[in-house]
C-alpha positions in Angstrom: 22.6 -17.4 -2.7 24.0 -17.5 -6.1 23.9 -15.0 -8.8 21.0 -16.7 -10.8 18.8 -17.3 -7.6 19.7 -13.9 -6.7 17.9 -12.5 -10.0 15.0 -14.9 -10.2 14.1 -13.7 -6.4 14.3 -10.4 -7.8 12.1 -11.0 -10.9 9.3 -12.8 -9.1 9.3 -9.4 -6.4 9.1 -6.9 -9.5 6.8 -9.3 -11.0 4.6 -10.0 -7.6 4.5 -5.7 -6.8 3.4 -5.2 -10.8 0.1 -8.0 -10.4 -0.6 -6.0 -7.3 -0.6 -2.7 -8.6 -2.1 -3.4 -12.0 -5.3 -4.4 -9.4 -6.1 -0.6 -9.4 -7.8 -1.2 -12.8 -9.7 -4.0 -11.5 -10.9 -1.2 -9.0 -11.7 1.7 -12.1 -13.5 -0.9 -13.6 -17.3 -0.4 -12.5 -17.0 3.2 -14.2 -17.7 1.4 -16.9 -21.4 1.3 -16.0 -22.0 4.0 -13.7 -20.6 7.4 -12.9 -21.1 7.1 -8.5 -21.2 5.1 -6.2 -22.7 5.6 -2.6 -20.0 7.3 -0.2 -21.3 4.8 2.7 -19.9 2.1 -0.3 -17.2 4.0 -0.9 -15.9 4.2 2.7 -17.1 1.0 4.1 -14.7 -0.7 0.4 -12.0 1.6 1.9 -12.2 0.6 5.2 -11.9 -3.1 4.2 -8.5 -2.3 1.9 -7.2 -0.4 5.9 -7.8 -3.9 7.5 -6.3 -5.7 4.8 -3.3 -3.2 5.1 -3.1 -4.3 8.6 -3.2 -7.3 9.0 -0.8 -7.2 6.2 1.6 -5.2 8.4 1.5 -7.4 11.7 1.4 -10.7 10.0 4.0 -10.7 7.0 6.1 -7.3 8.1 6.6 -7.1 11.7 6.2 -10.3 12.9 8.7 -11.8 10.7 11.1 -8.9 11.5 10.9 -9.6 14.8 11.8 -13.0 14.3 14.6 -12.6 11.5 16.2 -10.1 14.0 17.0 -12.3 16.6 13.8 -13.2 18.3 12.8 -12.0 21.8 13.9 -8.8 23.2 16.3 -8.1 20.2 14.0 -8.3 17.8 11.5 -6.7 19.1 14.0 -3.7 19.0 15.0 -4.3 15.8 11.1 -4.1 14.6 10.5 -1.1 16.6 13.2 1.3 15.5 12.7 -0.3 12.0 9.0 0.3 12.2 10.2 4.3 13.6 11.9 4.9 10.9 9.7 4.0 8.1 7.0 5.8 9.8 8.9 8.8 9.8 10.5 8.8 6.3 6.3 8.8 5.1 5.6 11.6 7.4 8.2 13.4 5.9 7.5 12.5 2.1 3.6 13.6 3.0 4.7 17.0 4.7 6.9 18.5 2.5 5.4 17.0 -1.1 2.6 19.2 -2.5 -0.3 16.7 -2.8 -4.0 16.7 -2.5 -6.3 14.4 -1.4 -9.5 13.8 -3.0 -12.0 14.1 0.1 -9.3 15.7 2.7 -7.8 18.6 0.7 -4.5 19.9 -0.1 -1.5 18.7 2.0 2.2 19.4 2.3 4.8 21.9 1.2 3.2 23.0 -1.7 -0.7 22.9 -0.7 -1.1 26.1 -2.5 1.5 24.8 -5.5 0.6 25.6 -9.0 0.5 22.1 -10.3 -2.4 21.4 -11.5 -5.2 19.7 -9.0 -4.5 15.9 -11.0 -1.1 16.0 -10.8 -1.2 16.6 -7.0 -4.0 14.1 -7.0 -1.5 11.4 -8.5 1.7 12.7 -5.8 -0.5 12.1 -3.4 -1.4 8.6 -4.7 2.0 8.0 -4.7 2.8 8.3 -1.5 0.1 6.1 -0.7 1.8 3.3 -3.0 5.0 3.1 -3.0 5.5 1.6 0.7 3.0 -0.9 -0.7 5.3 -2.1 -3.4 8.2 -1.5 -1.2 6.1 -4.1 1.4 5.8 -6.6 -1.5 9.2 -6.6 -2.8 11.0 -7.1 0.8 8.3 -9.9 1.7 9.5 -12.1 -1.3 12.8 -11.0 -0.5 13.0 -12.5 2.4 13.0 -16.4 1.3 9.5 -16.9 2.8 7.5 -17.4 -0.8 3.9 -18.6 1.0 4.2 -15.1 3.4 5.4 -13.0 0.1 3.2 -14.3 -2.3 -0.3 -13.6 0.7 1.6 -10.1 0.6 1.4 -9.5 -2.6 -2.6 -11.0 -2.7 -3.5 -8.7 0.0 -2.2 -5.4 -1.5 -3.9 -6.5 -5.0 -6.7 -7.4 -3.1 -7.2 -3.6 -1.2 -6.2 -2.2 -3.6 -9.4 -2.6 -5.8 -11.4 0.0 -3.6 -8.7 2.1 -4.0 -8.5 2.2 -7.5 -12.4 2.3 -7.4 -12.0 5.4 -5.7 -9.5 7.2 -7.8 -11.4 6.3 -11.0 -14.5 8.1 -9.5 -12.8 10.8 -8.2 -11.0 11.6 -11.6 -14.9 11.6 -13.1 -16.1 13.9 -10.7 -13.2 15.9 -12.1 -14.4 16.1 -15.4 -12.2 13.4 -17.2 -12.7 11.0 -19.8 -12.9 7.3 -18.7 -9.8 6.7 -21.5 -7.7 9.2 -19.6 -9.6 7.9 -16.1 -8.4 4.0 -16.6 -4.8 5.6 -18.4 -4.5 7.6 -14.5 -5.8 4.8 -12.4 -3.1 2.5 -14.2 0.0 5.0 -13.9 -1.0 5.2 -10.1 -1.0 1.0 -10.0 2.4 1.0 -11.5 4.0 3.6 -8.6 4.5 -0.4 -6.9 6.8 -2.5 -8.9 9.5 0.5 -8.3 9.0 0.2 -4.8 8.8 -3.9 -5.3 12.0 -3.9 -7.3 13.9 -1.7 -4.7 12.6 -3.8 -2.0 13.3 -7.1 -2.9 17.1 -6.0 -4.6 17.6 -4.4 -1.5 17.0 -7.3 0.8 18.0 -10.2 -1.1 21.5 -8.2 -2.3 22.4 -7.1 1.3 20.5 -10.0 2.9 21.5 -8.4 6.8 19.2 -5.8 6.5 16.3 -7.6 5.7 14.9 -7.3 9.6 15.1 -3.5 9.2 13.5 -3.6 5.8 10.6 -5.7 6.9 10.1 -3.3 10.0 10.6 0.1 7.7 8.0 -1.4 5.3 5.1 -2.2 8.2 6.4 1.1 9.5 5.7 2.9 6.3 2.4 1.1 5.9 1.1 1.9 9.2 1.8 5.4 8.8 -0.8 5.3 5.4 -3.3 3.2 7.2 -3.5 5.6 10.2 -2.8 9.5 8.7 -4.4 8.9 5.2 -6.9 6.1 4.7 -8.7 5.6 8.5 -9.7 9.6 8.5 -10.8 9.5 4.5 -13.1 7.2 5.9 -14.4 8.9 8.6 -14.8 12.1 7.0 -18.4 11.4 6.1 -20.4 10.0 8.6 -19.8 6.6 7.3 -17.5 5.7 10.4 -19.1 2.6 11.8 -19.6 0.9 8.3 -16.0 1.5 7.4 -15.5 0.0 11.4 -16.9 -3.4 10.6 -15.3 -3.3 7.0 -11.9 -3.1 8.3 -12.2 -6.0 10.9 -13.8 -7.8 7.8 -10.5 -7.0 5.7 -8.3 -8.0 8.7 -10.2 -11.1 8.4 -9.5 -11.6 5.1 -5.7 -10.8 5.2 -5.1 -13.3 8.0 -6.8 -16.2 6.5 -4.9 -15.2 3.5 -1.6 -15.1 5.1 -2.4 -18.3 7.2 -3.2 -20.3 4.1 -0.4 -19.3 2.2 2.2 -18.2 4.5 
């Protein structure tokens, strides 16, 4: 791949992982007209965004790491210690990083840190993001536009409730809706830096692009299954969430089968 192919792959990943985050605004939108929303809509919004997460990470991460490192057996070890890995680089980001989340508490090194209660808010969001942008950038890195491009859909598309829920969260805390939609944006933009190291990383050392595919799912599953599945449990809400993930799963396949 030449040099001018190399940058226009790169472009379209840091341009693909900014559409997806700038969705979270989409999300803060509704605060326009009310201050809360039912935490049975809440959850069950959240749930979907897990299944779109997941199908996400089977369909256009793992699978296609299995089969760009080596097929068979092979790759299946190649997505497996890939998948590992990412997992534990997010466990240790979330365990040492002060952070807070907004229904489960304080987290991490620093749960009793004296930042103040947004800006742990926000580290914690950004944990949450960054292997979503990272997930987008390495998926139109790898040469398959259709899969990359369904990537980069489903993100934007989960991550509307997630924005939702930020935005309201930052009202409950007593902030104006300019410095609400200013907070909810900064979050969204956390994913084109993971986007542009992604897709650099893959299409400039094209090898490693099994083991980036498998990090990134590995990464994202960690989120799905340590932050957002018990946020929606934690009030009662877990059946509706239940049906709202298989319905986001749904979604993400028919998405990925479309344009992938």
């Amino acid at each position: 791949m030449d040099l001018a192919a190399n940058a226009n792959t790169i472009l379209l990943g840091l341009l693909a992982s900014l559409l997806a985050g700038l969705a979270t605004v989409i999300g803060a939108l509704p605060t326009l007209f009310t201050r809360s929303i039912s935490p049975r809509i809440q959850d069950g919004l959240l749930g979907m965004a897990a299944g779109v997460m997941l199908a996400a990470t089977i369909f256009s991460l793992l699978i296609p790491a299995m089969e760009y490192g080596g097929g068979g057996l092979p790759g299946a070890l190649v997505a497996a210690v890939g998948l590992f890995v990412g997992g534990a680089f997010l466990d240790l980001i979330d365990r040492y990083s002060p952070h807070q989340h907004f229904i489960k508490g304080p987290e991490g090194g620093g749960a009793t840190s004296s930042l103040q209660r947004i800006w742990l808010f926000i580290i914690a969001i950004t944990i949450h993001n960054f292997p979503e942008g990272l997930a987008v950038g390495v998926g139109v890195g790898s040469g398959d536009l259709g899969s990359g491009l369904s990537l980069a859909m489903g993100i934007g598309l989960q991550n509307i409730p997630e924005g939702m829920a930020v935005a309201l969260a930052l009202l409950s805390e007593r902030y104006a809706l300019r410095e609400v939609f200013l907070i909810t944006l900064l979050t969204g933009l956390v994913e084109p830096v993971g986007g542009l190291l992604g897709v650099a990383a893959v299409t400039l050392m094209h090898p490693i692009l099994p083991w980036a595919l498998a990090f990134a799912g590995g990464a994202m599953l960690f989120v799905i299954s340590d932050e957002i599945i018990p946020e929606t449990h934690e009030r009662g809400n877990e059946r509706t969430a239940t049906y709202m993930l298989l319905l986001g799963f749904v979604i993400m396949m028919l998405l990925d089968t479309t344009l992938g």
